[in-house]
C-alpha positions in Angstrom: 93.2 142.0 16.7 94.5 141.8 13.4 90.8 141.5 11.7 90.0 144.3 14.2 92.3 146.5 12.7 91.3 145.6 9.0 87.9 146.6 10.0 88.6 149.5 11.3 90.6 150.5 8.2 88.1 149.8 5.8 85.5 151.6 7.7 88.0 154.6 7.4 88.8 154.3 3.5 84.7 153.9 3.0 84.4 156.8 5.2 87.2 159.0 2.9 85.6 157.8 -0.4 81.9 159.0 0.6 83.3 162.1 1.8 86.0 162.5 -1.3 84.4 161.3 -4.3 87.1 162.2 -6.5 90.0 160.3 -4.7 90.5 156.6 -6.5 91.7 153.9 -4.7 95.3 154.2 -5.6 95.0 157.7 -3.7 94.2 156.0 -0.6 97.0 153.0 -1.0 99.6 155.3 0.6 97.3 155.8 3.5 96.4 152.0 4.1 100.2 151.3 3.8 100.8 154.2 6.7 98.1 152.7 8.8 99.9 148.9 8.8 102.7 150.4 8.9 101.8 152.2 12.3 100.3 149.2 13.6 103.2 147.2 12.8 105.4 149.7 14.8 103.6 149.6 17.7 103.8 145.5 17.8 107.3 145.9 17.2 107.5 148.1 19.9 105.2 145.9 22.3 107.5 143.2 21.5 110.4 145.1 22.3 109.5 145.8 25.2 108.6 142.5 26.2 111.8 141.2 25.5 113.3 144.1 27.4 111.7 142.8 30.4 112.7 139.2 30.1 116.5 140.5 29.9 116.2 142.4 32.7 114.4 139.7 34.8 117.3 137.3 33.6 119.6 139.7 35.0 118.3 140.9 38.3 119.5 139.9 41.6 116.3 140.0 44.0 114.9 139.3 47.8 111.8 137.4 47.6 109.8 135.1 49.4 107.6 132.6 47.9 104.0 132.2 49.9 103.3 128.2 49.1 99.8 127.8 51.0 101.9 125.6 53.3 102.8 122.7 50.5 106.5 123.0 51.0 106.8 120.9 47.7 104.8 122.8 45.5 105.6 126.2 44.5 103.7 127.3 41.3 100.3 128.0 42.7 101.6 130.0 45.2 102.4 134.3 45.2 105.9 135.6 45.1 106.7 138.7 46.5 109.7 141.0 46.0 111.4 143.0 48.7 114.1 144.5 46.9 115.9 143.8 43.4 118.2 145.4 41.1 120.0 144.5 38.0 123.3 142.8 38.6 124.9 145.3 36.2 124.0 148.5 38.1 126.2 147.5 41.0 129.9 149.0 41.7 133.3 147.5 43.4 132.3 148.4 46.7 134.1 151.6 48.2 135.9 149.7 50.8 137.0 146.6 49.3 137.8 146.1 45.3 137.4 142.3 45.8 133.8 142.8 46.3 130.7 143.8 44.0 127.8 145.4 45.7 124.4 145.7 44.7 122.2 148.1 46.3 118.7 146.8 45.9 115.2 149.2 44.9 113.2 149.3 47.3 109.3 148.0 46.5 106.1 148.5 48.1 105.9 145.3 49.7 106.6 145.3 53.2 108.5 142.6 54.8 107.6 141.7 58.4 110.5 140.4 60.6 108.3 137.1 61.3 108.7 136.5 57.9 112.3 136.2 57.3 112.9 133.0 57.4 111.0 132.7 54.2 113.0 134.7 52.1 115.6 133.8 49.6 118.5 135.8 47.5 117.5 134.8 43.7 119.0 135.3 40.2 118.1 134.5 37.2 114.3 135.3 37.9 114.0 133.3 40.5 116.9 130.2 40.9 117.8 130.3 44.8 121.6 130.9 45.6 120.9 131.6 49.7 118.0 131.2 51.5 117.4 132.5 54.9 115.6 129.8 56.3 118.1 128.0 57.8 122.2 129.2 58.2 124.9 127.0 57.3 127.7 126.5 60.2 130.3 128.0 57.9 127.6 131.1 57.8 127.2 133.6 60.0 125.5 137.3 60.6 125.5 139.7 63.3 124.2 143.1 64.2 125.6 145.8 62.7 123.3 148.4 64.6 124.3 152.3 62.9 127.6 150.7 62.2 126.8 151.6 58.3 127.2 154.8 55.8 123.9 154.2 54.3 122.2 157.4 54.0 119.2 156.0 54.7 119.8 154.5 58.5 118.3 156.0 61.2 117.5 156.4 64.6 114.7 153.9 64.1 116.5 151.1 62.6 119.6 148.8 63.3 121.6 147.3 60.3 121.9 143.7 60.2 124.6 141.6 58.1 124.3 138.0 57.2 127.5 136.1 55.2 126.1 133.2 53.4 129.6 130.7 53.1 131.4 129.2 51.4 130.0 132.0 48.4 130.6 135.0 50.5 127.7 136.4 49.7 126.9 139.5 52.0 122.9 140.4 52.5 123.2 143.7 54.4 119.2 144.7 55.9 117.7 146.9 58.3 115.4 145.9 60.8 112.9 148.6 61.9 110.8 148.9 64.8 113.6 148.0 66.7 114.2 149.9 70.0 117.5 151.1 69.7 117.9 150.7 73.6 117.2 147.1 72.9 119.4 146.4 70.0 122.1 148.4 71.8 122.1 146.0 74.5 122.4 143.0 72.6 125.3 144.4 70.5 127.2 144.9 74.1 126.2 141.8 75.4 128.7 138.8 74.5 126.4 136.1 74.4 123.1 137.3 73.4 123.0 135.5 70.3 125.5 132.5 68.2 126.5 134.0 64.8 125.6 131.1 63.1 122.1 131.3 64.9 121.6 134.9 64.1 118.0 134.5 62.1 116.1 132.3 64.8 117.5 134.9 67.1 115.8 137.6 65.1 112.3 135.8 64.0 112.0 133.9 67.7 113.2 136.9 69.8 113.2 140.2 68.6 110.0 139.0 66.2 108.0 137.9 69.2 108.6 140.7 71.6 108.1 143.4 68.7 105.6 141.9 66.5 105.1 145.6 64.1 109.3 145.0 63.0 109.4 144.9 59.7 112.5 144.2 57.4 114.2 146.5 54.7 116.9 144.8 52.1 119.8 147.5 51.3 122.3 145.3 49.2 123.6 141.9 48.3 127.6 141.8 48.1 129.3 139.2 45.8 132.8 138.2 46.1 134.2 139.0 42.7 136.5 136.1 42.6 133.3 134.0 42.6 131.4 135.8 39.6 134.3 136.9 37.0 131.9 135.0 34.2 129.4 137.3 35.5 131.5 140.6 35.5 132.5 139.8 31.7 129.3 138.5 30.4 126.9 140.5 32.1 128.3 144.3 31.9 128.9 146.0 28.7 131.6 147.5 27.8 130.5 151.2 28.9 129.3 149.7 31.7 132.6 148.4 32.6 134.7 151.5 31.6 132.3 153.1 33.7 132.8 151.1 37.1 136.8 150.3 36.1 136.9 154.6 36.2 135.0 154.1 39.6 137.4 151.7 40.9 140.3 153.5 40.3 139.2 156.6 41.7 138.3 155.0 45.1 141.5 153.2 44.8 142.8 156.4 44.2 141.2 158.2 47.3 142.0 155.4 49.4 146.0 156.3 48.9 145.5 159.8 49.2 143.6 159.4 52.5 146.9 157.0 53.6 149.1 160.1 52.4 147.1 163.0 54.6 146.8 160.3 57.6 151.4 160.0 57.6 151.7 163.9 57.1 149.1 164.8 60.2 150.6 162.2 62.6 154.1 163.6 61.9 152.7 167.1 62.2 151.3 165.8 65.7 154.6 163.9 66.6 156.7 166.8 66.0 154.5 169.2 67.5 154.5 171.8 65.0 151.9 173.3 62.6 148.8 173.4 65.0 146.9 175.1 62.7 144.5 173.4 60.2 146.0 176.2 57.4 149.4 174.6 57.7 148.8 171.2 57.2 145.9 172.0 54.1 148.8 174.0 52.7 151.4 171.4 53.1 149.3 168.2 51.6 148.0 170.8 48.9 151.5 170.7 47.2 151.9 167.2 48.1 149.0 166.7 46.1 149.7 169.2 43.0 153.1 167.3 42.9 152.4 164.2 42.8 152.6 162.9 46.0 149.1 160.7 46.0 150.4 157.7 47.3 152.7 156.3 49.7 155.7 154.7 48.8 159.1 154.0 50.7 160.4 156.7 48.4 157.7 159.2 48.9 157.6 158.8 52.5 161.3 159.9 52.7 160.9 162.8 50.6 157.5 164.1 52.9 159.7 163.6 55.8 162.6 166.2 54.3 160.0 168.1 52.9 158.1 168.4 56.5 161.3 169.3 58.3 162.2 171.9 55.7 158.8 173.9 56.2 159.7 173.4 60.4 163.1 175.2 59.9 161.3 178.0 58.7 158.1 178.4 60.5 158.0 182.1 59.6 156.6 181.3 55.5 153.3 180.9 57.0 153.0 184.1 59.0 152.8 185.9 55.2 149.6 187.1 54.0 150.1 186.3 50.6 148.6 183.0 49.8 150.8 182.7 46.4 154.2 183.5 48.0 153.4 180.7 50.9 152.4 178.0 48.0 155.4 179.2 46.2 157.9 179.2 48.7 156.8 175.5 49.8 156.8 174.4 46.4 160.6 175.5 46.2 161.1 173.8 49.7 159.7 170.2 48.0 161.8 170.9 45.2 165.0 171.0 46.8 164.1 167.4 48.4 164.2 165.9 44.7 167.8 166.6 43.9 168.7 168.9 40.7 168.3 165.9 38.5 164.2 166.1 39.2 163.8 169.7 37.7 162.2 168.6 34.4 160.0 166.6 36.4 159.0 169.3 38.6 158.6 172.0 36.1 156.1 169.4 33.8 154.5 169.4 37.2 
């Protein structure tokens, strides 16, 4: 490629001296240099690039299956195909559970078909096996989840699926599709249609056979993070882990404040008072502004005196002014602190 280039280049410099008889060859060193210059680039870039791709490979958590032409010893003539991968540094603490690190896979344009399960693996690395779905471990288990999910993308048409690989707890979540809903239904009220343990010659013997068109559709692999922490601090920079700490703490964060609106409704409810939505948005709206995020023995018994200060006087609610209701609450809150809480409330 090299002489190639050379060619090319001295073709160019003959063509520039024919056509420019006046330029000497020290005017034309300055292009020449340009030229290797811009060819170096672009190798530098190629190269780049190259090595981008090998880090990422290192780094991606995928679903594959390796096709072996039926040698089960002998894997490197044989195609690998991807289902789904992602980098492990693109996951997030998962929303319901800090103690776990989710990774929701890319979807590729292979199709999986449900026959074909048992071949497929969890890799890392580029390719080093940590679960394979071939065959489940007693200590593992799965089960079906149907539309027991908050992925966006479930539907009508397919039925979530959850296998927990042990002693790793590693979490494959999948949906199966082609399905019939009726059908999957049935089995999910039925006690004994399938052992946990047995779930995947359930799927490809069963469901496989009697719907041959289901195909399969990896969502996410779930790590325990007490079982990667090398991982978390090697792998993520330090954006990267800025970015998903923030992340954390705000789900944390929404997690308490859900706790705090679930205790004032129910005593709203208990007491009978406060029917209205308006009256309860109102009360946990100066909850909130002051503070009041999480609950604590301490904060529970102020939200109690605060709640049965706004039910001695019903009547702040029946005003039309928006301001003089907030207000008028906020003073009712205050008086639960004690005087010694003022500065407190005024930084507020």
């Amino acid at each position: 490629r090299g002489a190639t280039f050379m060619q090319r280049t001295c073709n160019s410099i003959d063509h520039l001296t024919m056509a420019e008889g006046n330029m000497s060859m020290s005017d034309l060193l300055p292009l020449v240099a340009a030229a290797l210059n811009d060819e170096a680039a672009v190798d530098a870039a190629k190269e780049l690039a190259t090595a981008r791709e090998e880090r990422d490979t290192s780094h991606k958590v995928e679903v594959l299956r390796a096709i072996n032409d039926g040698d089960d010893k002998v894997y490197e003539d044989g195609e690998t195909i991807v289902y789904g991968s992602a980098l492990f540094e693109d996951g997030q603490y998962h929303s319901r559970n800090e103690d776990d690190w989710k990774i929701q896979l890319n979807k590729s344009r292979n199709i999986c078909r449900l026959e074909d399960l048992r071949d497929c693996q969890i890799c890392v690395g580029g390719g080093i096996a940590i679960a394979s779905l071939d065959e489940l471990s007693n200590e593992s288990h799965g089960w079906v989840n149907g539309d027991e999910t908050d992925h966006p993308d479930l539907d009508g048409d397919a039925c979530s699926i959850k296998i927990e690989f042990c002693p790793q707890s590693t979490i494959l979540t999948f949906f199966i599709r082609g399905w019939p809903e009726a059908e999957w239904k049935a089995v999910m009220e039925e006690e004994d249609a399938y052992a946990e343990h047995d779930i995947i010659p359930f799927l490809v013997e069963n469901v496989a056979v009697q719907y041959p068109d289901a195909t399969v559709e990896f969502i996410a692999v779930t790590f325990a993070t007490r079982n990667i922490p090398g991982a978390l601090k090697r792998l993520l920079s330090s954006k990267r882990k800025e970015e998903v700490c923030a992340d954390l703490d705000e789900q944390i964060a929404e997690r308490d404040w859900e706790k705090v609106v679930g205790f004032v409704k129910s005593n709203l409810q208990e007491r009978g008072i406060f029917s209205q939505q308006y009256h309860s948005r109102v009360i946990l709206a100066v909850l909130r502004v002051q503070g009041f995020k999480t609950r604590t023995e301490a904060n529970d018994d102020i939200i109690l005196r605060f709640i049965a200060a706004c039910e001695q006087s019903p009547g702040v609610f029946d005003s039309d002014d928006g301001e003089e209701v907030f207000t008028t609450l906020m003073q009712y809150l205050r008086e639960q602190f004690g005087s010694d809480q003022d500065d407190h409330m005024e930084e507020s």
